[in-house]
PyMOL Python script that loads the backbone (N, CA, C, O; Angstrom):
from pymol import cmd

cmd.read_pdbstr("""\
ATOM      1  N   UNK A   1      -9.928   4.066  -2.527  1.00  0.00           N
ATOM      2  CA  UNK A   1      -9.086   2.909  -2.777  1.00  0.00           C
ATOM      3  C   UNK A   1      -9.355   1.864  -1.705  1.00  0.00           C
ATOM      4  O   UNK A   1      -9.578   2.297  -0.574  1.00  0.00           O
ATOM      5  N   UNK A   2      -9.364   0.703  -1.878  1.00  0.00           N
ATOM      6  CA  UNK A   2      -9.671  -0.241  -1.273  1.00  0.00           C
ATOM      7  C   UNK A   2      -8.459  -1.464  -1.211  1.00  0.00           C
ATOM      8  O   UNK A   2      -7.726  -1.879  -2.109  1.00  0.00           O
ATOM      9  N   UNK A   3      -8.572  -1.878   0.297  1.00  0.00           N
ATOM     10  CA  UNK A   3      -7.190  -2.495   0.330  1.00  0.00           C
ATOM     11  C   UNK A   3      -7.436  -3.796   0.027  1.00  0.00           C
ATOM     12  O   UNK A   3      -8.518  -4.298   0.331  1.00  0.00           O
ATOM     13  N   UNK A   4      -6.542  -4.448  -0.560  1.00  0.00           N
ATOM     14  CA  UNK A   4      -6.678  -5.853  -0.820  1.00  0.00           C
ATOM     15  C   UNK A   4      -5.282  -7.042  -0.910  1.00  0.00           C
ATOM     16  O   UNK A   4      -4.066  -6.911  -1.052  1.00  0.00           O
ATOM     17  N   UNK A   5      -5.944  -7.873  -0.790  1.00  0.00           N
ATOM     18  CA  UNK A   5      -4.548  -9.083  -0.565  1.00  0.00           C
ATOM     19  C   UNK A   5      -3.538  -9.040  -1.310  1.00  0.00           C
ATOM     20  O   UNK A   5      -2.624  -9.743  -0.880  1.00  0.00           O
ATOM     21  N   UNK A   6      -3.240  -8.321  -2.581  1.00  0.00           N
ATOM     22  CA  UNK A   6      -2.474  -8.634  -2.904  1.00  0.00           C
ATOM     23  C   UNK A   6      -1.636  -7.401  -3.581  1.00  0.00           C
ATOM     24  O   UNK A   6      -0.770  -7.471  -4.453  1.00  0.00           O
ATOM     25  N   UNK A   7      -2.218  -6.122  -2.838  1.00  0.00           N
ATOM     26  CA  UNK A   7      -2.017  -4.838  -2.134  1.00  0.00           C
ATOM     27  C   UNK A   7      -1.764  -4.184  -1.104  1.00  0.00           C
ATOM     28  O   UNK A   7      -2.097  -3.000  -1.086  1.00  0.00           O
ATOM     29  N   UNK A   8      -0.974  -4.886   0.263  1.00  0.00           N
ATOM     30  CA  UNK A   8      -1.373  -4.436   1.858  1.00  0.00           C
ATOM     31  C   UNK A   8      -0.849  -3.367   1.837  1.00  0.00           C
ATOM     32  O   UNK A   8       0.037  -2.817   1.183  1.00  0.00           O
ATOM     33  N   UNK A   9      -1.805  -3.016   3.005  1.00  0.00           N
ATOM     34  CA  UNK A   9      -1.533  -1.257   3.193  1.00  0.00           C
ATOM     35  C   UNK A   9       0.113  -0.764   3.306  1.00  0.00           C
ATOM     36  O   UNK A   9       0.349   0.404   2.994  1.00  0.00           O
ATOM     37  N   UNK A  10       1.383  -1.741   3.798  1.00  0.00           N
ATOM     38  CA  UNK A  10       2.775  -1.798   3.800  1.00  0.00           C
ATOM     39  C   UNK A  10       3.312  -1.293   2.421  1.00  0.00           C
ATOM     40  O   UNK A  10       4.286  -0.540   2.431  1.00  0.00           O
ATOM     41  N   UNK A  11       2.756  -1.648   1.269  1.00  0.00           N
ATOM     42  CA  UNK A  11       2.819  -1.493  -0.070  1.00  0.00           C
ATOM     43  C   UNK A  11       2.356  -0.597  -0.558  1.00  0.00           C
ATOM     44  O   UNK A  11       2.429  -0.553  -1.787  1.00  0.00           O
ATOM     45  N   UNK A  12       1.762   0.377   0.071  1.00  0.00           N
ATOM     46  CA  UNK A  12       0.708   1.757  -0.089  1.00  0.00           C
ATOM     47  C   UNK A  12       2.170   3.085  -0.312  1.00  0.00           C
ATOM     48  O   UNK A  12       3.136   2.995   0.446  1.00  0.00           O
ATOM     49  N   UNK A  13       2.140   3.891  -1.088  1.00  0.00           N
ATOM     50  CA  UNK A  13       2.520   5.253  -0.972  1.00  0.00           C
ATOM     51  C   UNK A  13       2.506   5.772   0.197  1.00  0.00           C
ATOM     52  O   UNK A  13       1.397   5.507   0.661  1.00  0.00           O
ATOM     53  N   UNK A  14       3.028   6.287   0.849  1.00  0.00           N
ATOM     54  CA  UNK A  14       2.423   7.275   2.009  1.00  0.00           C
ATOM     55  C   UNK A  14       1.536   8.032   1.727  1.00  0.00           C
ATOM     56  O   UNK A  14       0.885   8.359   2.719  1.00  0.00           O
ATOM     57  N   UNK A  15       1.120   8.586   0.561  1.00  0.00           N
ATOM     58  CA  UNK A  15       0.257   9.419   0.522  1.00  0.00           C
ATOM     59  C   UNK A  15      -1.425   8.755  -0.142  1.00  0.00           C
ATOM     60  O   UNK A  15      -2.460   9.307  -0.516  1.00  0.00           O
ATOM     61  N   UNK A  16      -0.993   7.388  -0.026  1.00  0.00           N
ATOM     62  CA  UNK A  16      -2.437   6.742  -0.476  1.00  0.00           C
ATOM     63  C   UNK A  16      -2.859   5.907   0.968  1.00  0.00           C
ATOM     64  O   UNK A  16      -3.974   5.391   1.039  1.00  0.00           O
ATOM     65  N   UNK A  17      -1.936   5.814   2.058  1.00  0.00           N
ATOM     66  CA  UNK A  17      -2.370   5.248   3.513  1.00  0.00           C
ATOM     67  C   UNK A  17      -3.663   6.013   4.089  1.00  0.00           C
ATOM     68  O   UNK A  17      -4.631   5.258   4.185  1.00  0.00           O
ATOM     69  N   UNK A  18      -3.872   7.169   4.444  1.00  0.00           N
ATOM     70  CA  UNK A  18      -4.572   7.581   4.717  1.00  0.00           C
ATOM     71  C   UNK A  18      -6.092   7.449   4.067  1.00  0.00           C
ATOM     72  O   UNK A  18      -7.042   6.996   4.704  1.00  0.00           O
ATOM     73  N   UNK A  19      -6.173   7.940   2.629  1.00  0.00           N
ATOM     74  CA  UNK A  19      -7.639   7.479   2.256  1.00  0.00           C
ATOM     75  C   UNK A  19      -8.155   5.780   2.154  1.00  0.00           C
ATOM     76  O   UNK A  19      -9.282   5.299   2.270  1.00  0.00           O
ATOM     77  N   UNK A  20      -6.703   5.065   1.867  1.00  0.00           N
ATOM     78  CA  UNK A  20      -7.181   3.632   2.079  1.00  0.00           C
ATOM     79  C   UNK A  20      -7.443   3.577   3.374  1.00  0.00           C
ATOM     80  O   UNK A  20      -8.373   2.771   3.329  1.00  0.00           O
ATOM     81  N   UNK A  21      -7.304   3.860   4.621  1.00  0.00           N
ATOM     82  CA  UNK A  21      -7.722   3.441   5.901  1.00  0.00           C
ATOM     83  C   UNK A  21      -9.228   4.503   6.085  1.00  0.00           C
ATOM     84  O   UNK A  21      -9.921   4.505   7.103  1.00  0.00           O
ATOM     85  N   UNK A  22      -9.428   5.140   5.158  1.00  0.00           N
ATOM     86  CA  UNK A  22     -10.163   6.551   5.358  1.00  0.00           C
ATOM     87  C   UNK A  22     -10.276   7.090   6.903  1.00  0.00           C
ATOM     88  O   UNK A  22     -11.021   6.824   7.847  1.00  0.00           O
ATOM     89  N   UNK A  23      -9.305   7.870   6.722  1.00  0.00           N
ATOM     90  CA  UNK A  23      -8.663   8.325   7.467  1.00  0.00           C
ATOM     91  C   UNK A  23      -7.818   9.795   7.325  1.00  0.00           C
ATOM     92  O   UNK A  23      -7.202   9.581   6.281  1.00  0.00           O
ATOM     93  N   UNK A  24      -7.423  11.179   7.767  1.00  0.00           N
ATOM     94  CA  UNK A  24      -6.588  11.623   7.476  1.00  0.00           C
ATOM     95  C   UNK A  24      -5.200  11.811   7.672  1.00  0.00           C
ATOM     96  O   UNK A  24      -4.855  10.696   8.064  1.00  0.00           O
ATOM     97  N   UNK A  25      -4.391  12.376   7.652  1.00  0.00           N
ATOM     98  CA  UNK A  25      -3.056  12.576   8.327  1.00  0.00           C
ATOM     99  C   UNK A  25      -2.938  12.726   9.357  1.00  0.00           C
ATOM    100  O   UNK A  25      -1.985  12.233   9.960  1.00  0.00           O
ATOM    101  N   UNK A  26      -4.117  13.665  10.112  1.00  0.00           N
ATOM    102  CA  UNK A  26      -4.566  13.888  11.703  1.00  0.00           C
ATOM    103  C   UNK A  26      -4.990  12.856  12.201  1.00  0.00           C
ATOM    104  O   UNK A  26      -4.846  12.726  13.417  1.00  0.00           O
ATOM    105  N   UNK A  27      -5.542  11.959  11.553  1.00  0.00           N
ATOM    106  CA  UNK A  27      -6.038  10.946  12.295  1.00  0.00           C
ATOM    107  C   UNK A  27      -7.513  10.786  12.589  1.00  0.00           C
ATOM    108  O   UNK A  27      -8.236  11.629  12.058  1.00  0.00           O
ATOM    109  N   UNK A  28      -8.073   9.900  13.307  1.00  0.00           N
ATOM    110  CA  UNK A  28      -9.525   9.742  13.168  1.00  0.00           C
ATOM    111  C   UNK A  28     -10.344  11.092  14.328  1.00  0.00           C
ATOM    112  O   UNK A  28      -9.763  11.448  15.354  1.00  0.00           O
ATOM    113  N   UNK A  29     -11.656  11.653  13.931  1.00  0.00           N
ATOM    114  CA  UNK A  29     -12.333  12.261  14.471  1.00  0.00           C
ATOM    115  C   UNK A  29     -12.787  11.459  15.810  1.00  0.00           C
ATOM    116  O   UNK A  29     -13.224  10.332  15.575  1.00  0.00           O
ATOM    117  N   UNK A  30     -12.750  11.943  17.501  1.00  0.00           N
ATOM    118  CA  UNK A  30     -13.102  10.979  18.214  1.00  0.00           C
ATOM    119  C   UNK A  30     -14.646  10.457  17.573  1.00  0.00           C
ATOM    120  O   UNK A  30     -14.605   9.486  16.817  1.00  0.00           O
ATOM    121  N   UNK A  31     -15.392  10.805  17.736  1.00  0.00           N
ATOM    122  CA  UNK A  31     -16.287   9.826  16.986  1.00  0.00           C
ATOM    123  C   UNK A  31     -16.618   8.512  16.210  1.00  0.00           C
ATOM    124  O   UNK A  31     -17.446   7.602  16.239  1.00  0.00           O
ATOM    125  N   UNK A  32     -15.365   8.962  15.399  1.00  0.00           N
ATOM    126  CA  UNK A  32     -15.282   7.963  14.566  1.00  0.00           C
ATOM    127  C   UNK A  32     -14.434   7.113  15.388  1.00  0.00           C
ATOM    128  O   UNK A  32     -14.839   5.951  15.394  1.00  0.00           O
ATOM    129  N   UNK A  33     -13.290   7.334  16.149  1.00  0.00           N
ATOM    130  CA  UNK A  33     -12.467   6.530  16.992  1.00  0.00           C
ATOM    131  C   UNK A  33     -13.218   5.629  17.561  1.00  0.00           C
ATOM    132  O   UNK A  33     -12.917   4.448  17.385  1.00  0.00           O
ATOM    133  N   UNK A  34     -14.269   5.944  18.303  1.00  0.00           N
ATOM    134  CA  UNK A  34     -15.336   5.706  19.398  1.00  0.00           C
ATOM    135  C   UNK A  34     -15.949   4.762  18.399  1.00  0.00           C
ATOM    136  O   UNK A  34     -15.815   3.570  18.672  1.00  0.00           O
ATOM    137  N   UNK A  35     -16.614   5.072  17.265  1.00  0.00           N
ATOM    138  CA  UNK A  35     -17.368   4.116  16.787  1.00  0.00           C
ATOM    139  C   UNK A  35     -16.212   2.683  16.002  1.00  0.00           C
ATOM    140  O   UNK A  35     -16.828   1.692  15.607  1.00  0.00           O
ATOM    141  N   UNK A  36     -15.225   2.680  15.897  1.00  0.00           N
ATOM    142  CA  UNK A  36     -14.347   1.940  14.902  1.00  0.00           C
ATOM    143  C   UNK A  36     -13.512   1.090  16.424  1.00  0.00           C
ATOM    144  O   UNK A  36     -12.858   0.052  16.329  1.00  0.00           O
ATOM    145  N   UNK A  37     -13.697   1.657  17.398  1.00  0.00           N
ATOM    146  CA  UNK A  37     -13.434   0.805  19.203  1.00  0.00           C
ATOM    147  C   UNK A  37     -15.054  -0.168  19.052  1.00  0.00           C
ATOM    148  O   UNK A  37     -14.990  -1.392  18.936  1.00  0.00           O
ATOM    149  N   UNK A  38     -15.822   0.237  19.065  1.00  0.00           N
ATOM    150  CA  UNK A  38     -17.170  -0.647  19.269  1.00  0.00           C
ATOM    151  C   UNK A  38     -16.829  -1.796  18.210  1.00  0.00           C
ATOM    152  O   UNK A  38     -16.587  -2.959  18.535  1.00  0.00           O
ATOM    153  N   UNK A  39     -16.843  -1.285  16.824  1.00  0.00           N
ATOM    154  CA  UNK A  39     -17.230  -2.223  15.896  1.00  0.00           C
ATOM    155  C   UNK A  39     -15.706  -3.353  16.224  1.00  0.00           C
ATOM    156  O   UNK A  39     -15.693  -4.545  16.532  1.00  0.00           O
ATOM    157  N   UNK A  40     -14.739  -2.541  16.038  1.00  0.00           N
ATOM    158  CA  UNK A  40     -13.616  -3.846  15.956  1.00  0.00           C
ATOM    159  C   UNK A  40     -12.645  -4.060  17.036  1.00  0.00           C
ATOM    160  O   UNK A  40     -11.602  -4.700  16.904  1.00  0.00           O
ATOM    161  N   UNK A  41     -13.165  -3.322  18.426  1.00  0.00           N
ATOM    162  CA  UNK A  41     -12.318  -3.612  19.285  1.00  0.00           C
ATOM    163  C   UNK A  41     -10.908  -2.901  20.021  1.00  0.00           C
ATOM    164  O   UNK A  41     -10.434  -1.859  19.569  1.00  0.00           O
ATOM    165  N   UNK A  42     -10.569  -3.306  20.699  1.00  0.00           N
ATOM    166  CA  UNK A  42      -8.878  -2.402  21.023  1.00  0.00           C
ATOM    167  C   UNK A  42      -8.042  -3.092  20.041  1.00  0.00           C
ATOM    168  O   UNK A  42      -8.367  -4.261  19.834  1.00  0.00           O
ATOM    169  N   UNK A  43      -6.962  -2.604  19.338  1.00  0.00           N
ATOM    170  CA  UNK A  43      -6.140  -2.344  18.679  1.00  0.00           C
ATOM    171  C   UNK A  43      -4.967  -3.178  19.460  1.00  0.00           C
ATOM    172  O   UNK A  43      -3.941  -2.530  19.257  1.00  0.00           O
ATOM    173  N   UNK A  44      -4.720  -4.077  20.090  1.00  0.00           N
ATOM    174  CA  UNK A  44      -3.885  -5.600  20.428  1.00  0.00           C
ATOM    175  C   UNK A  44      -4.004  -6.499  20.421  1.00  0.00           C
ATOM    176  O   UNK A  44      -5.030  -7.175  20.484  1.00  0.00           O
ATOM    177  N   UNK A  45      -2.444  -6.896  20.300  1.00  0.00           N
ATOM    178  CA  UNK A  45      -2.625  -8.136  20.173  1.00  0.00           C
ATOM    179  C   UNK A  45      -2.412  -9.100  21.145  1.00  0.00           C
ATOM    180  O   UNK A  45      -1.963  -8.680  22.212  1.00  0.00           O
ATOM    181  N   UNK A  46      -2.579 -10.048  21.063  1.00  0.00           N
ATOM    182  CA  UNK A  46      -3.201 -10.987  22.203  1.00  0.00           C
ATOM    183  C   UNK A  46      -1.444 -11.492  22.986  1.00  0.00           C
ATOM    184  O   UNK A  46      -0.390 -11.654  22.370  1.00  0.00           O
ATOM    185  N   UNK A  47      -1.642 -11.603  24.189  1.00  0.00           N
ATOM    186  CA  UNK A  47      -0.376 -12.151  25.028  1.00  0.00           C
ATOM    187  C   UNK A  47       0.668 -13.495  24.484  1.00  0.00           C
ATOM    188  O   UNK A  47      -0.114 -14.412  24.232  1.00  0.00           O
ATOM    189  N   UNK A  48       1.533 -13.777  24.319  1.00  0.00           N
ATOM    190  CA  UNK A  48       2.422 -15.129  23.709  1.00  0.00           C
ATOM    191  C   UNK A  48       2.078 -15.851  25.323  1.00  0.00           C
ATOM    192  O   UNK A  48       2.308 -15.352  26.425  1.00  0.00           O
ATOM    193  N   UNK A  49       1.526 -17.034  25.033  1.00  0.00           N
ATOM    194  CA  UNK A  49       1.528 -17.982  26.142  1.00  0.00           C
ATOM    195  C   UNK A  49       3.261 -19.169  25.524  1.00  0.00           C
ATOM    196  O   UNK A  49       3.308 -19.953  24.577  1.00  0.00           O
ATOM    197  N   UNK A  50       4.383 -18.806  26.525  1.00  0.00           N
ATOM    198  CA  UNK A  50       5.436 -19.388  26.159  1.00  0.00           C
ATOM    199  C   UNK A  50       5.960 -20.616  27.185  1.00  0.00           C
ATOM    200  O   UNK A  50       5.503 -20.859  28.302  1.00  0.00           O
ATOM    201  N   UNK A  51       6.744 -21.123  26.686  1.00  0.00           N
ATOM    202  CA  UNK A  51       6.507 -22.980  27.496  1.00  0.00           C
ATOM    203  C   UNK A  51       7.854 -22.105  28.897  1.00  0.00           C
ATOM    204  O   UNK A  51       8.424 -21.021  28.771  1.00  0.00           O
ATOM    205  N   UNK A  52       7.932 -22.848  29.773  1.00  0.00           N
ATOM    206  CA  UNK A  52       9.075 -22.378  30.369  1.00  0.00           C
ATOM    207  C   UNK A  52      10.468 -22.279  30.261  1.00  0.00           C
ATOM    208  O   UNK A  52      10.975 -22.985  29.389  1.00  0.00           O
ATOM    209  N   UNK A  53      10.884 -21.886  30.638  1.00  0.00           N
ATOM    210  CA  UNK A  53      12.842 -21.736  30.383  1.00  0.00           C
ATOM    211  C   UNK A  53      13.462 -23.341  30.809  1.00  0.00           C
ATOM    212  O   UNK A  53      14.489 -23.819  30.326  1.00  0.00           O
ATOM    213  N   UNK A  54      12.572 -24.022  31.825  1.00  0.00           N
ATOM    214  CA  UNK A  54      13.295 -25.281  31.928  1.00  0.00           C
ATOM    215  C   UNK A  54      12.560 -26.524  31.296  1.00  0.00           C
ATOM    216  O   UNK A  54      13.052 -27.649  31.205  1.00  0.00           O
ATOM    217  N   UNK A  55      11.158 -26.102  30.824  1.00  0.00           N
ATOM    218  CA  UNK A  55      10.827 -26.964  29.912  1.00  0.00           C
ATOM    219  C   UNK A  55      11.464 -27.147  28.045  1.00  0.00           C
ATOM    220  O   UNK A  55      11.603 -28.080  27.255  1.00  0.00           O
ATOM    221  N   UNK A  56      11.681 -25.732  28.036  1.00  0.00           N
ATOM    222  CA  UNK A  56      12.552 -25.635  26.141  1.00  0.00           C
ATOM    223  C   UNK A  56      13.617 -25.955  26.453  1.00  0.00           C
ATOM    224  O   UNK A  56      14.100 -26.587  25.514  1.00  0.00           O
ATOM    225  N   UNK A  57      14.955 -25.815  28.047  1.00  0.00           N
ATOM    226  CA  UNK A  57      15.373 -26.573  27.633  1.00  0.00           C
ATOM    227  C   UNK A  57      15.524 -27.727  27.712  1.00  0.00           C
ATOM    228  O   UNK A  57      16.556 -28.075  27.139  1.00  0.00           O
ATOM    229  N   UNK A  58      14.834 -28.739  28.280  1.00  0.00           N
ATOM    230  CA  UNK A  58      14.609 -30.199  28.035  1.00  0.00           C
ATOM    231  C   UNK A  58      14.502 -30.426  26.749  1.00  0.00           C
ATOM    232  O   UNK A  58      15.251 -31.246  26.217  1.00  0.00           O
ATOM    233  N   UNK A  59      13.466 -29.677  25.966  1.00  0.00           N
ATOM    234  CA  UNK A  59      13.565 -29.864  24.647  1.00  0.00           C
ATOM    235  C   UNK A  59      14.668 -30.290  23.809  1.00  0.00           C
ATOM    236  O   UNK A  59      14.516 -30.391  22.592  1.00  0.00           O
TER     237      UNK A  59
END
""", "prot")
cmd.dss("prot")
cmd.show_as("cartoon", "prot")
cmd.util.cbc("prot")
cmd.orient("prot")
């Protein structure tokens, strides 16, 4: 199964999450961990750069 826009994985069964991420219930083989870190990276998200407490409230 293949995930798609107007399907997100949120909308998945629990029991169809796993082969759509192909993946099992255990989770990924390090290997595959290792190779799916190379291709797409660490798994966060990026820092909120936020204005200051006395600049919003001037706002």
């Amino acid at each position: 199964m293949l995930l798609a826009a107007d399907r997100p994985i949120w909308c998945l069964p629990q029991d169809q999450v796993p082969p759509a991420l192909r993946t099992t219930a255990l989770g990924l083989e390090e290997e595959e961990a290792r190779r799916r870190l190379e291709r797409y990276g660490a798994n966060r998200l990026p820092a909120l750069r936020r204005r200051p407490l006395g600049l919003r409230l001037l706002d």
